[in-house]
GUMI-130435 format. One line per field, with one value per atom (N, C-alpha, C): x, y, z; residue in one letter. Coordinates in Angstrom, 1 decimal, always signed. Layout:
residues N
x (X,...)
y (Y,...)
z (Z,...)
type (A,...)
//
This chain:
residues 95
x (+41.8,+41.3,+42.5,+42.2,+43.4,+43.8,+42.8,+43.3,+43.7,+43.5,+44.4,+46.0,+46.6,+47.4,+48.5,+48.1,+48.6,+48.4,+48.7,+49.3,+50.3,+51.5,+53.2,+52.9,+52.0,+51.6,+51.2,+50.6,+50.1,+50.7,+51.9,+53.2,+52.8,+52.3,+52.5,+53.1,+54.7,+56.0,+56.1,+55.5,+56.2,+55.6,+54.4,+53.9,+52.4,+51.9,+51.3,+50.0,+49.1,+48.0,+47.1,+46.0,+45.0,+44.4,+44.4,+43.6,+42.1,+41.0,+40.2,+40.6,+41.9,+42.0,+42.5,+43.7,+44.4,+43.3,+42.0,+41.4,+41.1,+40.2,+40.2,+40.4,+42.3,+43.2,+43.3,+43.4,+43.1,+41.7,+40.8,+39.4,+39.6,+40.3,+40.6,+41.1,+42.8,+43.6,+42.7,+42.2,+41.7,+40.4,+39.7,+38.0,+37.6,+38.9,+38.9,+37.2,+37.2,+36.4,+36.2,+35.7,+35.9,+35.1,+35.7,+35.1,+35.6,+34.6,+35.2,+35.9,+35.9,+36.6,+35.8,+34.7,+33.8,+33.0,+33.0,+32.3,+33.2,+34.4,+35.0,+34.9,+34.8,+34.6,+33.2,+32.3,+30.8,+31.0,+31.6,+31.9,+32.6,+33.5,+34.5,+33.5,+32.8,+31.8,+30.7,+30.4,+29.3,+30.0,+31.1,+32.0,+32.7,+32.3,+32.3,+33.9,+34.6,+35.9,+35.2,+36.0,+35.8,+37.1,+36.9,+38.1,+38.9,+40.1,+41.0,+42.0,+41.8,+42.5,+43.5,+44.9,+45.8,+45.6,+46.2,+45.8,+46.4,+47.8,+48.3,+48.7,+48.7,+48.8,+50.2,+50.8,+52.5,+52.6,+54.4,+55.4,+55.4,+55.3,+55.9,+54.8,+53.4,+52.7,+52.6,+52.6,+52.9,+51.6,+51.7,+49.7,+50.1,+51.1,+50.9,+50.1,+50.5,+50.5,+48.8,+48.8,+47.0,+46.1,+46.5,+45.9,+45.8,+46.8,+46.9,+45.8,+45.8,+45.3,+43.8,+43.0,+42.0,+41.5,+42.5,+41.9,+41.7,+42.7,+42.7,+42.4,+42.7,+42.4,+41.1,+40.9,+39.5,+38.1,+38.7,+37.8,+37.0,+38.1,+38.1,+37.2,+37.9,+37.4,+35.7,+36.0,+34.7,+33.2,+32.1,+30.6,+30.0,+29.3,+28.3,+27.7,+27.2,+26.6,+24.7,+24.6,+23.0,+22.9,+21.9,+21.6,+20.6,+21.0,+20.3,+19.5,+17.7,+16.4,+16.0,+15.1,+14.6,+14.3,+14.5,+13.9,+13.5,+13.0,+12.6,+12.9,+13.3,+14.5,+13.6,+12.4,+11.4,+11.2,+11.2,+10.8,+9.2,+8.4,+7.1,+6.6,+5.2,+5.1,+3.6,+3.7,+2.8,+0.9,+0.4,-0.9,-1.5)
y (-139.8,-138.4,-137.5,-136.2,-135.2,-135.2,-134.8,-134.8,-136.0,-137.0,-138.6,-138.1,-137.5,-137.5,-136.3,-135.3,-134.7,-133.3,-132.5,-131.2,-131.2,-131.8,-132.1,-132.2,-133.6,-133.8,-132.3,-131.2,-130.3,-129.0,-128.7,-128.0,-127.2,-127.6,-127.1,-128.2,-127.9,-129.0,-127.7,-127.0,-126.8,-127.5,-128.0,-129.0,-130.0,-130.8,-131.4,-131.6,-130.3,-130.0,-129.4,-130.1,-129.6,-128.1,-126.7,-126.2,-125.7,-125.2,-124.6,-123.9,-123.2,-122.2,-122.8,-123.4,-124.7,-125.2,-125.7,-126.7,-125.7,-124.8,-123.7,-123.7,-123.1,-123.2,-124.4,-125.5,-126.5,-127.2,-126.3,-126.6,-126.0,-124.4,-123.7,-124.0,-124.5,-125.1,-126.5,-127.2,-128.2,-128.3,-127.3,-127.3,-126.1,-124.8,-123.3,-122.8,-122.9,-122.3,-121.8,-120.9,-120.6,-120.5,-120.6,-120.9,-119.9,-119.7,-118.8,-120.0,-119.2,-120.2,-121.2,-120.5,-121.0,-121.9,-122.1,-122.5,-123.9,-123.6,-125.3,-125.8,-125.5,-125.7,-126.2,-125.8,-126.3,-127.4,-127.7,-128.7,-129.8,-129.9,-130.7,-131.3,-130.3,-131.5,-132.3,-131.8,-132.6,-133.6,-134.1,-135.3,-135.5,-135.2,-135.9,-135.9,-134.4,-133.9,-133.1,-133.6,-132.6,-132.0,-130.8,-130.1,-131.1,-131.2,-131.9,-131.4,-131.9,-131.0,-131.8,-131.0,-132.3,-132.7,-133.9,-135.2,-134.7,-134.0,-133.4,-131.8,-130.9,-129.8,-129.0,-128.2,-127.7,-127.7,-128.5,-128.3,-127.2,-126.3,-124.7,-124.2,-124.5,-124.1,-123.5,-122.5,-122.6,-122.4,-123.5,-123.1,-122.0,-121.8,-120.5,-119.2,-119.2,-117.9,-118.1,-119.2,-119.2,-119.1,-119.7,-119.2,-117.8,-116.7,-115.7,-115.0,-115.2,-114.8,-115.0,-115.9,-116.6,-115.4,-115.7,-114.5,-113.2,-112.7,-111.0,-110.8,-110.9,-110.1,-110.6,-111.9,-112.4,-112.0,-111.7,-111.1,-110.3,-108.9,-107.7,-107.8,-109.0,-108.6,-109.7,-110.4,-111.4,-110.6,-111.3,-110.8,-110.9,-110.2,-110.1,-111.0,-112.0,-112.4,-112.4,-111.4,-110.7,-110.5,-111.1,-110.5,-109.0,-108.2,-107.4,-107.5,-106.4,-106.9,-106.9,-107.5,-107.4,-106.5,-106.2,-104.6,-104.5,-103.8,-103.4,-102.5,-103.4,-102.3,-101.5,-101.5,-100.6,-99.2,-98.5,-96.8,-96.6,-97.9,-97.5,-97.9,-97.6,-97.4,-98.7,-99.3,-100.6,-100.0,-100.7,-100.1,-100.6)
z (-95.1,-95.0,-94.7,-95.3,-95.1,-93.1,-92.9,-91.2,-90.7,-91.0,-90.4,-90.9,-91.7,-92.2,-91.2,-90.3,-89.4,-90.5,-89.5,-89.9,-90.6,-90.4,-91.3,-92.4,-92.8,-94.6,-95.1,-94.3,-95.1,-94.7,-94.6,-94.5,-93.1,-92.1,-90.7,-89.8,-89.7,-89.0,-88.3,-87.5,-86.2,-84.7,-85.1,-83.9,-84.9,-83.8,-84.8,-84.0,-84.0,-83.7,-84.7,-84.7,-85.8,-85.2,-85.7,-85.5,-86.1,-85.6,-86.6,-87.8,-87.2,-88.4,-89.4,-88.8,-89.6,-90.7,-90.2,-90.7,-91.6,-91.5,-92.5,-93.2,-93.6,-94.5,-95.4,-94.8,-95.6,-96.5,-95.6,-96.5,-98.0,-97.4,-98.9,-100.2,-99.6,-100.3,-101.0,-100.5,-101.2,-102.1,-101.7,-102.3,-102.6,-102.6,-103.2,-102.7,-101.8,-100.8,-99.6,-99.0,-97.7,-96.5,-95.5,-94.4,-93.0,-92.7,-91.1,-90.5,-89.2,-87.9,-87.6,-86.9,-86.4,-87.1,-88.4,-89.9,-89.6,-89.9,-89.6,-88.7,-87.1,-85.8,-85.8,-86.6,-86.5,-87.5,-88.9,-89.5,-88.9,-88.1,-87.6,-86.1,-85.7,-84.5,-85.4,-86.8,-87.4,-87.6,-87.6,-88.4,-87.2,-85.8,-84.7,-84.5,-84.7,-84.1,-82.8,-81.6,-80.6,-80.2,-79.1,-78.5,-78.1,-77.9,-77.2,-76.0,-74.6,-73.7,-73.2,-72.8,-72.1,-72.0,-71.3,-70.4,-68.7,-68.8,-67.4,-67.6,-66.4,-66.7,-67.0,-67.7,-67.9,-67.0,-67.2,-66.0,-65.4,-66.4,-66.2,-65.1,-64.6,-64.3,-62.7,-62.2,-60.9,-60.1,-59.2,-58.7,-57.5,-56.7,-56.0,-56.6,-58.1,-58.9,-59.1,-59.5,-59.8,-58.9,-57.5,-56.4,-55.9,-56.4,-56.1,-57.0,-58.3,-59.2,-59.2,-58.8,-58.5,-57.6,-55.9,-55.2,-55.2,-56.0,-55.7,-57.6,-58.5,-59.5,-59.9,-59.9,-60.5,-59.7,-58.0,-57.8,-58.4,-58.8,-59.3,-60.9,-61.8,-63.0,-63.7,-62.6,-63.0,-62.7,-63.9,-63.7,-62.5,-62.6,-61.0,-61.2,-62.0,-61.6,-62.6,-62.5,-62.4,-64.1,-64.5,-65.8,-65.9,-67.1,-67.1,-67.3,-66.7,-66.8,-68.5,-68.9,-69.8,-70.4,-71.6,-72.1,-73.8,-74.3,-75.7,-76.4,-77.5,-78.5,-79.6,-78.5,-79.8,-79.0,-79.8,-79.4,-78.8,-79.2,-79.5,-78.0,-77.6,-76.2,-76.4,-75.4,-75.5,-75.6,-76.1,-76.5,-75.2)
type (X,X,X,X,X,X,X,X,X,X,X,X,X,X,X,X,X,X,X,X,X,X,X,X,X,X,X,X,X,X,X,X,X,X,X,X,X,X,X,X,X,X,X,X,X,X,X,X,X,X,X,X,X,X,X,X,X,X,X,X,X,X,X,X,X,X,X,X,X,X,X,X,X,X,X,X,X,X,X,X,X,X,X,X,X,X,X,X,X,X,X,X,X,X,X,X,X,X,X,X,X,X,X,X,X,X,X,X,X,X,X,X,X,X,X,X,X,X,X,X,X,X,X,X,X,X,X,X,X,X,X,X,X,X,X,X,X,X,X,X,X,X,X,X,X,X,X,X,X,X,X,X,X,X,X,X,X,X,X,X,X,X,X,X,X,X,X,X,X,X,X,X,X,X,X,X,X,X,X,X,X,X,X,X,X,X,X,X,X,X,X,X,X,X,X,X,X,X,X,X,X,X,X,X,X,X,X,X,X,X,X,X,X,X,X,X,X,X,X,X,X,X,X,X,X,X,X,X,X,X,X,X,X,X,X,X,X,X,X,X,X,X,X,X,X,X,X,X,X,X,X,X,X,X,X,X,X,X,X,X,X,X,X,X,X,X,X,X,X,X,X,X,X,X,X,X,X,X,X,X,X,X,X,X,X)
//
């Protein structure tokens, strides 16, 4: 199958991660048809590809900064919480 073959076989050599979009492109290129993002992303879990997450987190990562971040800005920009009540997108008034 094209994806056992890496990304490299199909001219993406700058790392060798499959993306959606990636997969995309390559559905194109091979079968001259098209597909959103999300279209291959829903194709690729039918054929039992899932997300794939590190295994450990970047060196580069600094947890002071994340703990900072966590406390004071996430405060600020995260949901309340509360969904809005229910309502009706009709003009018309209940009989």
């Amino acid at each position: 199958m094209w994806l056992e073959e890496g990304p490299a076989a199909h001219g993406w050599a700058d790392d060798q991660v499959w993306t959606a979009a990636r997969v995309r492109t390559l559905i194109g290129r091979k079968f001259h048809i098209s597909y959103s993002v999300s279209g291959a992303t829903r194709l690729l879990h039918r054929m039992g590809y899932g997300m794939q997450m590190p295994a450990r987190p970047a060196a580069e990562r600094d947890e002071d900064a994340v703990t900072a971040w966590r406390e004071a800005t996430w405060q600020e920009v995260k949901p309340s919480g509360r969904r809005p009540a229910r309502s009706s997108a009709s003009r018309t008034k209940r009989a």
